[in-house]
FIDREN-972554 format. One record per residue: residue in one letter; residue number from 1; x, y, z of N, C-alpha, C in turn. Coordinates in steps of 0.2 Angstrom, whole numbers, plus 5000, padded with zeros to 4 digits. Last residue first. Layout:
N
ATOM   r     k    n.x    n.y    n.z   ca.x   ca.y   ca.z    c.x    c.y    c.z
ATOM   a   NUM      X      Y      Z      X      Y      Z      X      Y      Z
...
END
This chain:
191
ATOM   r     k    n.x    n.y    n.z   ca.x   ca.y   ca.z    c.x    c.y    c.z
ATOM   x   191   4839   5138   4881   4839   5135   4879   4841   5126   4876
ATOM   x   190   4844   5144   4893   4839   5142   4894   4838   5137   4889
ATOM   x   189   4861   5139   4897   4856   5144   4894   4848   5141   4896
ATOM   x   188   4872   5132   4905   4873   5136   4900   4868   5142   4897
ATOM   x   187   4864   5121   4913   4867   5128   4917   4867   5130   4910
ATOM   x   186   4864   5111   4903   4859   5112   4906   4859   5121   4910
ATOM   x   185   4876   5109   4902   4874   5109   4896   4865   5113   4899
ATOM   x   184   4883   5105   4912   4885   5111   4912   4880   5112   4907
ATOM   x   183   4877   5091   4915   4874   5099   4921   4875   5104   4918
ATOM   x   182   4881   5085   4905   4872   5086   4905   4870   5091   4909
ATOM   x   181   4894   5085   4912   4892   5087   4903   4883   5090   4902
ATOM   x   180   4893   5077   4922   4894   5083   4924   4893   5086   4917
ATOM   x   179   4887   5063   4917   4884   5066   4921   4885   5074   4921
ATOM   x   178   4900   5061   4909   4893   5062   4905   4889   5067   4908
ATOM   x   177   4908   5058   4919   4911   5064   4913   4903   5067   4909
ATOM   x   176   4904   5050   4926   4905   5054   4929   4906   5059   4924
ATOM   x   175   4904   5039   4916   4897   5040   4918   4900   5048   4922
ATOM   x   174   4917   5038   4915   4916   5039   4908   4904   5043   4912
ATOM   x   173   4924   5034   4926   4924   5041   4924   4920   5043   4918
ATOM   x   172   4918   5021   4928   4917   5027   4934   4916   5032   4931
ATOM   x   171   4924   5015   4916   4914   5015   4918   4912   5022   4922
ATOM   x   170   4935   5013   4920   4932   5018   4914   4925   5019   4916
ATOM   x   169   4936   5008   4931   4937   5015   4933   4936   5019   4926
ATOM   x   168   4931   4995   4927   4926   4999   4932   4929   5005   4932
ATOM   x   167   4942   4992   4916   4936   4992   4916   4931   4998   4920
ATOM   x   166   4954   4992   4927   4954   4995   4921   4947   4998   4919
ATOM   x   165   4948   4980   4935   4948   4988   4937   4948   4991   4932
ATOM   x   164   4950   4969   4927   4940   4971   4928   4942   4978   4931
ATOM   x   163   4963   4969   4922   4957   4970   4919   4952   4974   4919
ATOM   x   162   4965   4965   4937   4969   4969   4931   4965   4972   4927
ATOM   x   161   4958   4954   4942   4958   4961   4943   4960   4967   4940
ATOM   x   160   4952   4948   4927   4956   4945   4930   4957   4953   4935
ATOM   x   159   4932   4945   4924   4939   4946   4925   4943   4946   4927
ATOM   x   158   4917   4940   4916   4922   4937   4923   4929   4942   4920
ATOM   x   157   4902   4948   4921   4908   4949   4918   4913   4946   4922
ATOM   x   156   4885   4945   4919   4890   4943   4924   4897   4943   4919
ATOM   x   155   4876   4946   4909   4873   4948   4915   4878   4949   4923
ATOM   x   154   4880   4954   4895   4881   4947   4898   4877   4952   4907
ATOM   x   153   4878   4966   4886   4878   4960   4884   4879   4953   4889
ATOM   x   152   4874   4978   4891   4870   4973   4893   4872   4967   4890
ATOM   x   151   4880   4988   4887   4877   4988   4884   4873   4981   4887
ATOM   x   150   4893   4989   4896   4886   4995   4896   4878   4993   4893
ATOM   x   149   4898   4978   4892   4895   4979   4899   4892   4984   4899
ATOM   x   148   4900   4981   4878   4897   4977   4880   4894   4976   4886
ATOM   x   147   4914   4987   4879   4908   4990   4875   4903   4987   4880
ATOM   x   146   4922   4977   4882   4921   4982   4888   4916   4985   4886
ATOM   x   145   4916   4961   4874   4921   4966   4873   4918   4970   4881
ATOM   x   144   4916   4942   4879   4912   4949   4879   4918   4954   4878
ATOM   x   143   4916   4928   4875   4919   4931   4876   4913   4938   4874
ATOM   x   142   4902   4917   4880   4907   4916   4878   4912   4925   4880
ATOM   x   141   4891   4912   4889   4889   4916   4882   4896   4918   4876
ATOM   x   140   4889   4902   4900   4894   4904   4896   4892   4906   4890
ATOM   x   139   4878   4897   4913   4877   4898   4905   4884   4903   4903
ATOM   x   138   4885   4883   4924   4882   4892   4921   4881   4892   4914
ATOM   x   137   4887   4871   4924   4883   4873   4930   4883   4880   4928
ATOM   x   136   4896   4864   4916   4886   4866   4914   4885   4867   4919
ATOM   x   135   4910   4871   4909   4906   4871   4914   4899   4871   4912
ATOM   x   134   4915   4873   4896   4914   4865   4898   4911   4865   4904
ATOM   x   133   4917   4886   4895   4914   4884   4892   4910   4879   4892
ATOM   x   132   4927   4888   4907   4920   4891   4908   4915   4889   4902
ATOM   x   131   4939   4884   4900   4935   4880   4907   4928   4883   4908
ATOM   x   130   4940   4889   4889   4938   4883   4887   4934   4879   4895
ATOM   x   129   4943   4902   4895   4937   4902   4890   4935   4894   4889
ATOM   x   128   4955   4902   4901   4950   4902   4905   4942   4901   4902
ATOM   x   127   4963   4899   4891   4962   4895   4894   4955   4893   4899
ATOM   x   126   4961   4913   4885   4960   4907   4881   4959   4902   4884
ATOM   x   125   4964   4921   4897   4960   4922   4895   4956   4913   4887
ATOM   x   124   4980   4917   4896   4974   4915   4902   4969   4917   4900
ATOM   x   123   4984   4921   4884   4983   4912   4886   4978   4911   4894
ATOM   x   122   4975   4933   4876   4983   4930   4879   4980   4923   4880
ATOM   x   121   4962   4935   4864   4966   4937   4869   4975   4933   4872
ATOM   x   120   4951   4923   4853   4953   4931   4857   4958   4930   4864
ATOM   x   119   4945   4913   4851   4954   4913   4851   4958   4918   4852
ATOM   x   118   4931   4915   4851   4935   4912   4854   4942   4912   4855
ATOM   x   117   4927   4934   4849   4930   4928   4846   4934   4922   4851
ATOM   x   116   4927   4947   4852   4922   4943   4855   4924   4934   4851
ATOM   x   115   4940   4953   4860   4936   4954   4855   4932   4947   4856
ATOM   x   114   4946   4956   4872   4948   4961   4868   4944   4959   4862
ATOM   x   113   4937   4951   4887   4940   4950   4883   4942   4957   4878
ATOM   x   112   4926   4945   4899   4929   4953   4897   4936   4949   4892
ATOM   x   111   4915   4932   4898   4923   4935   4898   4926   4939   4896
ATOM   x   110   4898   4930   4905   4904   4930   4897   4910   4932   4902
ATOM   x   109   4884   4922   4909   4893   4924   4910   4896   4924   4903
ATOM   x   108   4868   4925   4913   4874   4925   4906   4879   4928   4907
ATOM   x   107   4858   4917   4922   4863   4921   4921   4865   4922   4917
ATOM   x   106   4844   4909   4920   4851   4906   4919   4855   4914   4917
ATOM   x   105   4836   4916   4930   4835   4909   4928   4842   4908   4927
ATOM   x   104   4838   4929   4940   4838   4928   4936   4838   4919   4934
ATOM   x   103   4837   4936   4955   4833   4930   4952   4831   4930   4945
ATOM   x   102   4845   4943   4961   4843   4947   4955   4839   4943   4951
ATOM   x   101   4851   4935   4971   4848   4944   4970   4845   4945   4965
ATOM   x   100   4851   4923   4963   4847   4923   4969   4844   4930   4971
ATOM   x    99   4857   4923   4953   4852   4921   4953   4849   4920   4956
ATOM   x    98   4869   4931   4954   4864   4936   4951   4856   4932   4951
ATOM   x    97   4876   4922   4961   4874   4928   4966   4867   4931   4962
ATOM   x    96   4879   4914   4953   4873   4910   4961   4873   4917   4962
ATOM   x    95   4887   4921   4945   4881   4916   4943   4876   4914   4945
ATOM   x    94   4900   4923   4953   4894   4929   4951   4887   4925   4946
ATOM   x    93   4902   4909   4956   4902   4914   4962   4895   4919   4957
ATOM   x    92   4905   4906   4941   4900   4902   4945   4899   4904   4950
ATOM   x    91   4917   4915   4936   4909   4915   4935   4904   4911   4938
ATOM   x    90   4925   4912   4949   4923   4919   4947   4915   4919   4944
ATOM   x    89   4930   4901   4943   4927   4900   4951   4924   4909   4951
ATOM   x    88   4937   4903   4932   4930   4899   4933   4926   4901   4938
ATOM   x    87   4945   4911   4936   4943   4917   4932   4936   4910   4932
ATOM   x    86   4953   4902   4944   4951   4907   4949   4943   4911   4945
ATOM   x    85   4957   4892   4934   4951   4889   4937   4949   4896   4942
ATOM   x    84   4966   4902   4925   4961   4900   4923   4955   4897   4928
ATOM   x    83   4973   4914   4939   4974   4908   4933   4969   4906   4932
ATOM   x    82   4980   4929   4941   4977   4925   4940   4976   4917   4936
ATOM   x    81   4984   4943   4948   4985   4939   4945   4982   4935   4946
ATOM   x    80   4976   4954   4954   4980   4955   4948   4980   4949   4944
ATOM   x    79   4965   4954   4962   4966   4948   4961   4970   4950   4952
ATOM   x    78   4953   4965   4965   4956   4961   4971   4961   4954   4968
ATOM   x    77   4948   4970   4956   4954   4974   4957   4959   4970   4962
ATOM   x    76   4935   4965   4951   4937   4973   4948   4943   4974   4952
ATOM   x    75   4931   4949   4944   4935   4954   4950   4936   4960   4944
ATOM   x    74   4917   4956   4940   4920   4951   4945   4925   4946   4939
ATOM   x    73   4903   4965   4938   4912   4964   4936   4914   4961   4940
ATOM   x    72   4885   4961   4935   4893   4962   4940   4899   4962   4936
ATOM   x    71   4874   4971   4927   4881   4968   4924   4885   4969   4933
ATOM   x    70   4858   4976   4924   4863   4977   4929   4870   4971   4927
ATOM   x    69   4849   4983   4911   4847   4980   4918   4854   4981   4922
ATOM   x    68   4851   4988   4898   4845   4982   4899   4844   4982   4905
ATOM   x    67   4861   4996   4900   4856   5000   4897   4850   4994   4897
ATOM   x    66   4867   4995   4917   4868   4994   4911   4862   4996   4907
ATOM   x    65   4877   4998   4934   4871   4999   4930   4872   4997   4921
ATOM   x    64   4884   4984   4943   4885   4993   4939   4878   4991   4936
ATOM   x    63   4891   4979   4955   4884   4976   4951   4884   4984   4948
ATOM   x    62   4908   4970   4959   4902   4977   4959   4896   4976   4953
ATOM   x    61   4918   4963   4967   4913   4963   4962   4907   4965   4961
ATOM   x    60   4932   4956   4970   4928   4964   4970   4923   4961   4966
ATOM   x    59   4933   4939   4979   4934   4943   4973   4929   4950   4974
ATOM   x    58   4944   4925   4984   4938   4931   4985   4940   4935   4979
ATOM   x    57   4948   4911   4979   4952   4917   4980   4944   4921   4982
ATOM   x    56   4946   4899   4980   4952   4898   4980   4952   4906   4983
ATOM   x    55   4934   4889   4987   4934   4893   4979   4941   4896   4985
ATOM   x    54   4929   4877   4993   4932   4876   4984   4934   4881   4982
ATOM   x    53   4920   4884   5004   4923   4882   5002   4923   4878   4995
ATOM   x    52   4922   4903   5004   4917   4896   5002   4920   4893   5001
ATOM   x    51   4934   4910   5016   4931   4910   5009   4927   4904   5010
ATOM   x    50   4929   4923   5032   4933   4917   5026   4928   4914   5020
ATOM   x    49   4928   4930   5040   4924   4929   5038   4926   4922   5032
ATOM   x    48   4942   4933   5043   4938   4935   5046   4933   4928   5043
ATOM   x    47   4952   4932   5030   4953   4930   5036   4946   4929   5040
ATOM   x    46   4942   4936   5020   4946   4932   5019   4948   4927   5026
ATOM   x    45   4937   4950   5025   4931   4947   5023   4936   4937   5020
ATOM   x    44   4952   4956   5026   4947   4955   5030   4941   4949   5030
ATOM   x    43   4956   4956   5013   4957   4954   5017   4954   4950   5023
ATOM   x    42   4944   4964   5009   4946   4959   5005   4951   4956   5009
ATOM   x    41   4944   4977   5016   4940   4973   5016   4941   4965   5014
ATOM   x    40   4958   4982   5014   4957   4981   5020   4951   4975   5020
ATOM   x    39   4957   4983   5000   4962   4978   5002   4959   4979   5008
ATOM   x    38   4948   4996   5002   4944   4988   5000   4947   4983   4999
ATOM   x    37   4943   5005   5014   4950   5002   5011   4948   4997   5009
ATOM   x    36   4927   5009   5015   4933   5009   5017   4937   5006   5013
ATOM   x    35   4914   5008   5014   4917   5014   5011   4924   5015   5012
ATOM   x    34   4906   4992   5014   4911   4997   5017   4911   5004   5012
ATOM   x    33   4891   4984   5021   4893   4988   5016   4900   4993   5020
ATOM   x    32   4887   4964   5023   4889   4973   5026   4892   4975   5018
ATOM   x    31   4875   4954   5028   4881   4959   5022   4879   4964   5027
ATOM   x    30   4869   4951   5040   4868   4944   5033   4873   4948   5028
ATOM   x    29   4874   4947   5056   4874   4951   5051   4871   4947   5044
ATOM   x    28   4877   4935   5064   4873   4942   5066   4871   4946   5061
ATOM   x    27   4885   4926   5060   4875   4927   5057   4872   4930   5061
ATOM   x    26   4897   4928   5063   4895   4925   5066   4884   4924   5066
ATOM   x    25   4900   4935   5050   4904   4929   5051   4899   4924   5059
ATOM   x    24   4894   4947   5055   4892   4943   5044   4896   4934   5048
ATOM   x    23   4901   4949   5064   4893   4951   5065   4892   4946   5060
ATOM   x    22   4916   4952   5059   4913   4946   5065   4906   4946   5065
ATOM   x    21   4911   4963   5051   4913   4957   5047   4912   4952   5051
ATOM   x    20   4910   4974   5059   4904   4971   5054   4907   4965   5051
ATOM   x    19   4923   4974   5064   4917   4973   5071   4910   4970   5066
ATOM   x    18   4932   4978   5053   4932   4972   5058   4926   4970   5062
ATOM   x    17   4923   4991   5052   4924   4985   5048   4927   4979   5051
ATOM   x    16   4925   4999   5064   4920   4995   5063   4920   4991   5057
ATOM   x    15   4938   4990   5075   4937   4995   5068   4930   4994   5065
ATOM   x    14   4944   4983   5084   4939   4986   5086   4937   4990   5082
ATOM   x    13   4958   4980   5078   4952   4975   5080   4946   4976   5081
ATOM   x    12   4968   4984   5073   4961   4987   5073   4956   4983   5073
ATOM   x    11   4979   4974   5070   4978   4981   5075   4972   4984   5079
ATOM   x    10   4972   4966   5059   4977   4964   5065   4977   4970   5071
ATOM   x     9   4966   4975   5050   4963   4969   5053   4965   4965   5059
ATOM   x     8   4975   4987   5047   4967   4986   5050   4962   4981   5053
ATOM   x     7   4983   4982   5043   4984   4982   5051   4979   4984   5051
ATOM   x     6   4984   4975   5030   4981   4970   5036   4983   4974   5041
ATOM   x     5   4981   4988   5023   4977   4983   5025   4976   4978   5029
ATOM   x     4   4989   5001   5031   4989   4995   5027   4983   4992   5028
ATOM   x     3   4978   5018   5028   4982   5011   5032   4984   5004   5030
ATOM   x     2   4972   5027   5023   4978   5026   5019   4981   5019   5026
ATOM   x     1   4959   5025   5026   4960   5023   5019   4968   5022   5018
END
């Protein structure tokens, strides 16, 4: 965990993340799953494995649980910075993924935003709302608040890394805070 990420890829040739990414790259594998350093992976899975062609950047993007079903965050951490057609190519990535795992018909991509209004947030977020709106190859539901991933409002949350971590590490500790609250509540008495 604590090694750069690219000397795990460059060095450690024989790392078994390296070893399961040639496997996924050569269709010996169809996915892998790490618990490892996930710059090491996101690199990796870049050089090794490499991206689909058109789409610019690779992205984290985790399928968390919601009160109707399941919401990806994409990107939760791999891609601080960003521009408008990255935060497209986000939701039409997360749009084919949830329609084939999760054979969903038309998906619903919204936009982790600061309020649900068109005109909400900075200029990449505005930007990136008029290009995901004008796309007809997804269903753009528009701008989504962080409430809102819990709550099932959209099926696919597109973000910029910045963001979408922020996001998933509330999510983490806020489910993690609940969970332990329920045990000691439970431990305390019989009653």
């Amino acid at each position: 965990m604590e090694d750069d990420p690219m000397s795990v890829i460059r060095a450690k040739k024989n790392s078994s993340m390296s070893l399961a990414m040639k496997l996924v790259k050569n269709r010996e594998a169809e996915a892998m799953v790490s618990a490892g350093n996930s710059g090491a992976l996101l690199i990796g899975a870049t050089m090794i494995v490499k991206r689909i062609k058109g789409i610019s950047r690779a992205a984290l993007a985790p399928v968390m649980p919601t009160d109707t079903g399941t919401v990806m965050l994409i990107d939760s951490g791999a891609n601080i910075e960003c521009t408008p057609e990255y935060l497209e190519q986000f939701g039409i990535m997360g749009s084919i993924y949830m329609k084939e795992m999760f054979h969903l018909d038309a998906p619903r991509v919204g936009l982790l935003n600061n309020g649900t209004e068109e005109c909400k947030g900075p200029e990449l977020q505005k930007a990136a709302y008029g290009l995901l709106k004008e796309n007809k190859t997804i269903h753009f539901i528009g701008n989504v608040e962080a409430r809102g991933l819990a709550l099932g409002d959209c099926d696919v949350a597109v973000a910029d890394g910045f963001t979408g971590n922020i996001a998933l590490k509330m999510y983490e500790g806020v489910g993690g805070t609940l969970i332990k609250k329920v045990k000691e509540g439970m431990m305390t008495s019989l009653r």
